[in-house]
GUFI-318837 format. One record per residue (C-alpha): x, z, y; residue in three letters. Coordinates in steps of 0.25 Angstrom, whole numbers, plus 5000, padded with zeros to 4 digits. Example, Ala and Ser with C-alpha at 12.3 -4.5 7.8 and 13.67 -1.06 7.14 Angstrom:
BEGIN
PT   px   pz   py resn
PT 5049 5031 4982  ALA
PT 5055 5029 4996  SER
//
This chain:
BEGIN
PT   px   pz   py resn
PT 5213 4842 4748  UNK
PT 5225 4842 4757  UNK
PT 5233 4853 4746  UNK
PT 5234 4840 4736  UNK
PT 5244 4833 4747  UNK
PT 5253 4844 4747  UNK
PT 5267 4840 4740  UNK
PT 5266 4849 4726  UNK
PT 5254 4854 4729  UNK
PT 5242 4853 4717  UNK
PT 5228 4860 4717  UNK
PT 5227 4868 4705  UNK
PT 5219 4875 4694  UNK
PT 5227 4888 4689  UNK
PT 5222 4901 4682  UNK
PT 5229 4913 4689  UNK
PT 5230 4929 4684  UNK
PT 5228 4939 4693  UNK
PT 5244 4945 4696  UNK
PT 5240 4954 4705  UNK
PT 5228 4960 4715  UNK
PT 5235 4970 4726  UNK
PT 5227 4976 4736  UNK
PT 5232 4974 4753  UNK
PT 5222 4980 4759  UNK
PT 5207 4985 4757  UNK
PT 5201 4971 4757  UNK
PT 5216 4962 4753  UNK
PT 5221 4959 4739  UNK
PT 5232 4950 4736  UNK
PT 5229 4944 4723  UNK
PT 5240 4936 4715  UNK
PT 5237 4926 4705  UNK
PT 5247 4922 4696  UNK
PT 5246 4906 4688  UNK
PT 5250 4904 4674  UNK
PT 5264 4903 4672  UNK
PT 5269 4888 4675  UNK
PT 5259 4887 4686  UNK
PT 5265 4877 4697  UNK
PT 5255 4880 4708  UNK
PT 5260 4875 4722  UNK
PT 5254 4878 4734  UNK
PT 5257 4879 4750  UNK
PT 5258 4892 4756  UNK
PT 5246 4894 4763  UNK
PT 5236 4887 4751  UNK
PT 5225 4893 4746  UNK
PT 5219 4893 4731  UNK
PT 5204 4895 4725  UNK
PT 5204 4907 4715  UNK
PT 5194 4906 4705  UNK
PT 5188 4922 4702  UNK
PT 5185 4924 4687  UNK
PT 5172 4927 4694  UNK
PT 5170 4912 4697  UNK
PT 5171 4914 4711  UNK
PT 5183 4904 4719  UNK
PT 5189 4908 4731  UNK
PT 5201 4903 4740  UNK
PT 5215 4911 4743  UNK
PT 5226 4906 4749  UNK
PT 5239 4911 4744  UNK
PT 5247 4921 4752  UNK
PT 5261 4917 4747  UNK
PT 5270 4905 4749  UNK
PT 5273 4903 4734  UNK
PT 5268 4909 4720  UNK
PT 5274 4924 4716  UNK
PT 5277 4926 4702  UNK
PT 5267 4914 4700  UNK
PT 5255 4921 4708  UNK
PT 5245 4917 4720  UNK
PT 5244 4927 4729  UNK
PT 5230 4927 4736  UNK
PT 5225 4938 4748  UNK
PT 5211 4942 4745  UNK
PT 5202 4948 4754  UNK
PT 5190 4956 4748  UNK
PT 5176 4951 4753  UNK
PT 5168 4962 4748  UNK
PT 5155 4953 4745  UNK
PT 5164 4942 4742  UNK
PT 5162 4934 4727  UNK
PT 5177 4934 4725  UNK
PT 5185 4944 4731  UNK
PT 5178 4955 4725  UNK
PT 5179 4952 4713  UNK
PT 5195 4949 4716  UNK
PT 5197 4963 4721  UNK
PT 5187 4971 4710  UNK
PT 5188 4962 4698  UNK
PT 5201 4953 4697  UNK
PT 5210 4960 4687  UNK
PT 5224 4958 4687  UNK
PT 5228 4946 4676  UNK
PT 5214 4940 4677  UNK
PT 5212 4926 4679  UNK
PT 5209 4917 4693  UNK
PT 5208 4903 4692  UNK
PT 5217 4897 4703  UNK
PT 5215 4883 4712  UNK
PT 5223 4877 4723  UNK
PT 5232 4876 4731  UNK
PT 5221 4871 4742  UNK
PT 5222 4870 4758  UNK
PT 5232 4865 4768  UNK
PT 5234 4879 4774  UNK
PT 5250 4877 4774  UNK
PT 5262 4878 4783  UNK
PT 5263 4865 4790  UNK
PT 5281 4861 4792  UNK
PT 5282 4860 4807  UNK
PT 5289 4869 4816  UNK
PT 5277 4874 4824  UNK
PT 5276 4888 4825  UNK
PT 5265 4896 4818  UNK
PT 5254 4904 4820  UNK
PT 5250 4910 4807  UNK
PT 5234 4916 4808  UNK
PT 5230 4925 4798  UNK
PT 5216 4934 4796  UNK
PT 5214 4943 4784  UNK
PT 5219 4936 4772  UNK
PT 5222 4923 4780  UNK
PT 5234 4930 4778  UNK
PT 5236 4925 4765  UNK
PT 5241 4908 4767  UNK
PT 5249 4916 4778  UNK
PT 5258 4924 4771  UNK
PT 5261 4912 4762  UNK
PT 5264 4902 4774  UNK
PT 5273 4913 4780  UNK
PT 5281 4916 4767  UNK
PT 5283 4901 4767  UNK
PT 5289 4901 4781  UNK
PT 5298 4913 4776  UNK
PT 5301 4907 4763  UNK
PT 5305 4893 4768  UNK
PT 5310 4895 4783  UNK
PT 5303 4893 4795  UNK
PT 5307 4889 4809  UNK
PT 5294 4891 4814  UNK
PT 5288 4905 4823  UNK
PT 5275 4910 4814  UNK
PT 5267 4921 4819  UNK
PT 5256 4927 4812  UNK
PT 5243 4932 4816  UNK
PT 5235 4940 4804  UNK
PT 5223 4947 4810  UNK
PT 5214 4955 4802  UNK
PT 5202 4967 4806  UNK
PT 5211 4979 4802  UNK
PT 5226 4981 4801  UNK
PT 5224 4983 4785  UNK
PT 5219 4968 4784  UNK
PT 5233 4964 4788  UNK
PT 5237 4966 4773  UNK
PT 5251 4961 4774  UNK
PT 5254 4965 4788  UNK
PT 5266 4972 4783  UNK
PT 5272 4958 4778  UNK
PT 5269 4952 4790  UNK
PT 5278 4961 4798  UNK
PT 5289 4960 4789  UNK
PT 5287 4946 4792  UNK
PT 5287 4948 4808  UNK
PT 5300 4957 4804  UNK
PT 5309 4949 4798  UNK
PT 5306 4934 4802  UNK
PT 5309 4930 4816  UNK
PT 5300 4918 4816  UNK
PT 5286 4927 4812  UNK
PT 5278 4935 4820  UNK
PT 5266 4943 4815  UNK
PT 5252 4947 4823  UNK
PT 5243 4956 4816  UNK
PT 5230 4956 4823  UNK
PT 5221 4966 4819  UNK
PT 5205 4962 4824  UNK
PT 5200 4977 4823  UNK
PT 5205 4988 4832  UNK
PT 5214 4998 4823  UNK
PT 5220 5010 4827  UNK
PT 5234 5009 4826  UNK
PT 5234 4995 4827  UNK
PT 5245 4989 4836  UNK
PT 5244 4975 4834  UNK
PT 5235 4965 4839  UNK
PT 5220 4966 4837  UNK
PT 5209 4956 4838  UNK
PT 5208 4941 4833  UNK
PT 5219 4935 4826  UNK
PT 5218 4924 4831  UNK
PT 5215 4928 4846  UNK
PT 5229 4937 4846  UNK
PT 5235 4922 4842  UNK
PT 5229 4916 4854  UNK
PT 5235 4928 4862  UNK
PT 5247 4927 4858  UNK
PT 5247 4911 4857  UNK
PT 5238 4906 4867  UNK
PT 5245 4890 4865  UNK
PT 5247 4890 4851  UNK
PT 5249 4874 4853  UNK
PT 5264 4873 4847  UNK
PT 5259 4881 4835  UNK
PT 5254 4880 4820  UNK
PT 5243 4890 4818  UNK
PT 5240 4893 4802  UNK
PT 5229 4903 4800  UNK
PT 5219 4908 4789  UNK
PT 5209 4918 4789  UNK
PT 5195 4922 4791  UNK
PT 5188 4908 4795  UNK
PT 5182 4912 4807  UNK
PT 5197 4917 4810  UNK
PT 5202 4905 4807  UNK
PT 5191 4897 4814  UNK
PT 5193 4905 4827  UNK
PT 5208 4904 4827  UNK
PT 5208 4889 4827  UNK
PT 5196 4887 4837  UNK
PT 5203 4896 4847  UNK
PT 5218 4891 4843  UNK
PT 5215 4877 4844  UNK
PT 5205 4879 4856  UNK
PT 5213 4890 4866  UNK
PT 5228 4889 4861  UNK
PT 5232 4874 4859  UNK
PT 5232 4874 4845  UNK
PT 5233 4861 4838  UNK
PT 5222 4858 4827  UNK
//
């Protein structure tokens, strides 16, 4: 409900065409929807939309960037091999077939203060992320930000490669990957995202924390950030 008090924000009902389907890793598709031409869908970075399949299956995505490009949504899919929706997105959605599109939903968006920002990410929690940051680098930002994206292996980390190009050339970022599986070879941090946070951070009291994930990720984060580190509710 909150979305319908968001200045130019509307919920909508749009049919959507398949633009693109490219594969990021073995389990990672990033899907692009593009809306009929003259389309005027407004959203805040961070939102999520309800996709329904031509299977009549609905599911919710957030999108991954701060605007529309060339007029398309861009989703981050993971497959759930005994899902009702994503295999059918991987196996059977075609390029140029139809998806019936609603939103924008949700009040997962960047809040305008000058607290710095912790930004917590787990597997394709990843997505509302990369749309909040291109916002911050799109419009400016005052504000330190450093994210946390944990996955089980390194290759769930599908835009890892972005991220450092992020850490490289913004003074204001810093990127933790965290990597919950021990991997030969790997160099970073290993374990729970969200513990490596509190390491790092153990009074997160002055900061904003945005995070999306797994639930159970998401819970964890907020019981032990909230109860141990200081972090206003």
């Amino acid at each position: 409900p909150e979305v319908t008090e968001l200045e130019g924000i509307s919920i909508q009902k749009l049919v959507s065409r398949v633009l693109a389907k490219d594969l990021v890793s073995s389990d990672v598709v990033v899907l692009k929807l593009m809306l009929a031409p003259g389309s005027d869908f407004r959203y805040y970075p961070g939102q999520y939309i309800d996709i329904g399949l031509p299977s009549g299956v609905t599911r919710s995505y957030s999108m991954a960037s701060a605007v529309l490009n060339d007029n398309a949504i861009e989703l981050h899919v993971r497959l759930k091999p005994d899902g009702a929706a994503t295999p059918f997105i991987f196996n059977e959605l075609a390029l140029r077939k139809m998806v019936n599109v609603e939103g924008p939903f949700g009040s997962f968006y960047l809040r305008n203060t000058d607290a710095p920002m912790v930004m917590l990410a787990s597997g394709t929690g990843f997505a509302p992320i990369k749309a909040i940051m291109e916002q911050l680098i799109s419009t400016g930002t005052g504000r330190s930000v450093r994210l946390y994206w944990g996955g089980r292996a390194p290759a769930d980390l599908y835009m890892h490669v972005l991220c450092l190009g992020w850490a490289e050339r913004l003074p204001w970022f810093e990127y933790v990957p965290v990597v919950s599986d021990v991997t030969d070879g790997w160099a970073g941090k290993t374990g729970f995202v969200h513990q490596a946070v509190m390491a790092d951070l153990p009074d997160l009291s002055a900061f904003e924390v945005y995070a999306c994930g797994a639930p159970i990720v998401i819970e964890s984060a907020r019981r032990d950030f909230t109860g141990n580190c200081g972090l206003i509710a």
